[in-house]
C-alpha positions in Angstrom: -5.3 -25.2 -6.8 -6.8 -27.5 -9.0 -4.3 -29.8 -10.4 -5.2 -30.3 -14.3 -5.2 -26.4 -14.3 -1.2 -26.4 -13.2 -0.8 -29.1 -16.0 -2.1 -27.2 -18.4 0.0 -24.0 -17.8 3.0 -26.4 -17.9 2.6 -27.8 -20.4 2.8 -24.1 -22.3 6.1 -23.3 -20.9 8.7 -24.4 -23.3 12.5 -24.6 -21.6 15.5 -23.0 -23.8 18.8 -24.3 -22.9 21.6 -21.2 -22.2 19.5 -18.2 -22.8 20.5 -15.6 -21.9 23.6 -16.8 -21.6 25.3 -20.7 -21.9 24.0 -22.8 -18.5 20.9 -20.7 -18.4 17.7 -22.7 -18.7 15.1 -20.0 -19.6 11.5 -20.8 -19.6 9.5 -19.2 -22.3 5.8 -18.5 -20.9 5.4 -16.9 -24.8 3.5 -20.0 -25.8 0.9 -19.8 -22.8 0.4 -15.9 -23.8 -0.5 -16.9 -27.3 -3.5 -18.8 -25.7 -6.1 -16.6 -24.8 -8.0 -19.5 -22.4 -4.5 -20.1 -20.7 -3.4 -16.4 -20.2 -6.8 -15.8 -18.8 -5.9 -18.5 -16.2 -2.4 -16.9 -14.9 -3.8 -14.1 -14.2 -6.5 -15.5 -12.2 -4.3 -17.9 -10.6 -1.9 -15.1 -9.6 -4.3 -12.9 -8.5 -7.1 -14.9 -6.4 -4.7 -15.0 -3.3 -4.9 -10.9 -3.3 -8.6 -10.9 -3.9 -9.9 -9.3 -0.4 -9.1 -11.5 2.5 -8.3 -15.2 2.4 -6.6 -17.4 5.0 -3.4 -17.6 3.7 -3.1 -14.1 3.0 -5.5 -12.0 4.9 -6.6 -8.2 4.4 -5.1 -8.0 1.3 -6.7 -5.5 -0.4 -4.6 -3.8 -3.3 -4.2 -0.7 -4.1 -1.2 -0.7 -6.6 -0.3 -3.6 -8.2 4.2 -3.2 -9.3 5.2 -4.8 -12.4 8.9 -5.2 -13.0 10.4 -4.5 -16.7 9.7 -5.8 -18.6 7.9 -9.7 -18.3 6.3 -8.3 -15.0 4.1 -5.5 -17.1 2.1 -8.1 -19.1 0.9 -10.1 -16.0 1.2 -6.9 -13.7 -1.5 -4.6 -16.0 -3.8 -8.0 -16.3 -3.7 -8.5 -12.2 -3.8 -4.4 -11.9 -7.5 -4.5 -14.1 -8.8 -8.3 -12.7 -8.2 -6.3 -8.9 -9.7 -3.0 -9.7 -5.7 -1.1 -8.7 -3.5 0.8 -10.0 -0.4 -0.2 -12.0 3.1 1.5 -11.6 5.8 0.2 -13.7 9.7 -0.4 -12.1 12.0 0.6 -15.3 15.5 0.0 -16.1 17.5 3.3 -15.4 16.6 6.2 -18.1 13.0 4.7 -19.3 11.0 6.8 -16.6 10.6 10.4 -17.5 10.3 11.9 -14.0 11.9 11.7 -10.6 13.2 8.5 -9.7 14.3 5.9 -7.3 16.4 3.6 -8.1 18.3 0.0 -6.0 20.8 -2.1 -7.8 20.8 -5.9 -7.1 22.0 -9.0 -8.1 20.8 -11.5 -10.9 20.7 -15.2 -11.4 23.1 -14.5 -14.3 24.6 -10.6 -13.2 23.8 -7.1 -11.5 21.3 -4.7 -12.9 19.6 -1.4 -11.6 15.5 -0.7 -11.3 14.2 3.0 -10.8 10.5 3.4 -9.7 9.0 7.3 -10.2 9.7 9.2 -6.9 5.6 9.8 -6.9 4.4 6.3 -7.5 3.2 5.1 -4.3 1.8 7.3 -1.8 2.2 5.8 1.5 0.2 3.3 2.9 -0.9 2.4 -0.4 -1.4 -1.2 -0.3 0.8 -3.3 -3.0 1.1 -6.3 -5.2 4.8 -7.1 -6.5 4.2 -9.1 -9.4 7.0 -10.5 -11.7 6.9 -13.3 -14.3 9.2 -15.8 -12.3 10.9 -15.8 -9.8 14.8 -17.1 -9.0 17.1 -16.0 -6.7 14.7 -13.0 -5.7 16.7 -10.4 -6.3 14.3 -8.0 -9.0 11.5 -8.7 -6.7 13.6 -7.6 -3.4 14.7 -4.7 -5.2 11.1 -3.6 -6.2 9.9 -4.4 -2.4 12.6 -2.2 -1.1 11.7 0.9 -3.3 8.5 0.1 -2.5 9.0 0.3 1.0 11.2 3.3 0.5 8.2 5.4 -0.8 6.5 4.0 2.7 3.9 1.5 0.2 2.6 -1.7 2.0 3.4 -4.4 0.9 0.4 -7.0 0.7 2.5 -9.6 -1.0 4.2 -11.0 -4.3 2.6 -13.3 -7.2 4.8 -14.9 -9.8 3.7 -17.1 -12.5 7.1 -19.4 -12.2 8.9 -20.1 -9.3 12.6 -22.0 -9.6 12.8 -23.4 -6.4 16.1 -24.9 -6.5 16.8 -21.0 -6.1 15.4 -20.4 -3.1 14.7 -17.0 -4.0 11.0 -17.0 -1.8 13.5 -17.4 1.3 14.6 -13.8 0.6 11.3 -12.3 0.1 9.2 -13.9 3.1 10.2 -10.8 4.8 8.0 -8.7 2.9 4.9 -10.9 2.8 3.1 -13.5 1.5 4.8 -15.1 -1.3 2.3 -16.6 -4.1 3.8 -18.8 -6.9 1.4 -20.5 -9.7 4.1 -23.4 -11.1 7.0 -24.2 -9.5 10.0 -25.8 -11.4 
């Protein structure tokens, strides 16, 4: 990845100190979306790893890309059009009108509960997880494992931030290759 590129997107993530809640460092990629050149970027740099076959992630073609709510739908619909799939959206409980699935899991900062439509993957679909950052891993296990409970392949997971002090991509390995554009 080419380096001034990974500056650039840094420097467009601005830090807030205990948000959500007091010893929280959030990082705010709302800056980088208001930049039309920069968003453009993200989404490229999340999504060229999934882009047919590639050495470090080969026969990757998607089929579905999975957004979790809700900072995973605006980089999940941009990688669903840039790779020509799908998009299904992974709601909190009560937001999806038909059948569901759900899997509770455990946050950097508490518990929470995702439901997927019962219909959303057929299986063997191929599929891209795709959330805005990544932490301990739990949102993106929890969509993996719903994913794999509709019997969808998973082809991998793209996040715009990874916290790596976290170690949340040791959780995830198990369900492919895991693709991070900035790392903190």
């Amino acid at each position: 990845m080419h380096k001034s590129a990974t500056d650039r997107l840094h420097s467009l993530i601005r830090e807030v100190s205990d948000f959500p809640k007091k010893g929280i460092s959030f990082k705010d990629f709302t800056p980088l979306l208001q930049d039309a050149a920069a968003l453009a970027m993200a989404v490229e740099l999340m999504a060229n790893p999934f882009r047919g076959s590639s050495n470090s992630a080969p026969n990757t073609g998607v089929d579905i890309v999975v957004g979790a709510e809700s900072r995973g739908f605006i980089f999940g619909t941009a990688l669903a059009q840039a790779l020509s799939a799908g998009f299904v959206p992974v709601r909190k409980p009560g937001k999806l009108p038909y059948k569901t699935r759900s899997m509770s899991y455990a946050l950097e900062y508490g518990n929470d509960t995702i439901e997927i439509h019962a219909d959303a993957i057929r299986p063997g679909q191929r599929v891209l997880l795709v959330d805005d950052l990544l932490a301990t891993g739990g949102t993106l296990e929890a969509c993996a494992k719903l994913v794999q409970e509709l019997q969808g392949t998973i082809v991998g997971l793209t996040v715009l931030i990874e916290l790596t002090a976290l170690k949340g991509r040791d959780r995830l390995k198990q369900f492919g290759h895991v693709h991070s554009v900035l790392t903190c």
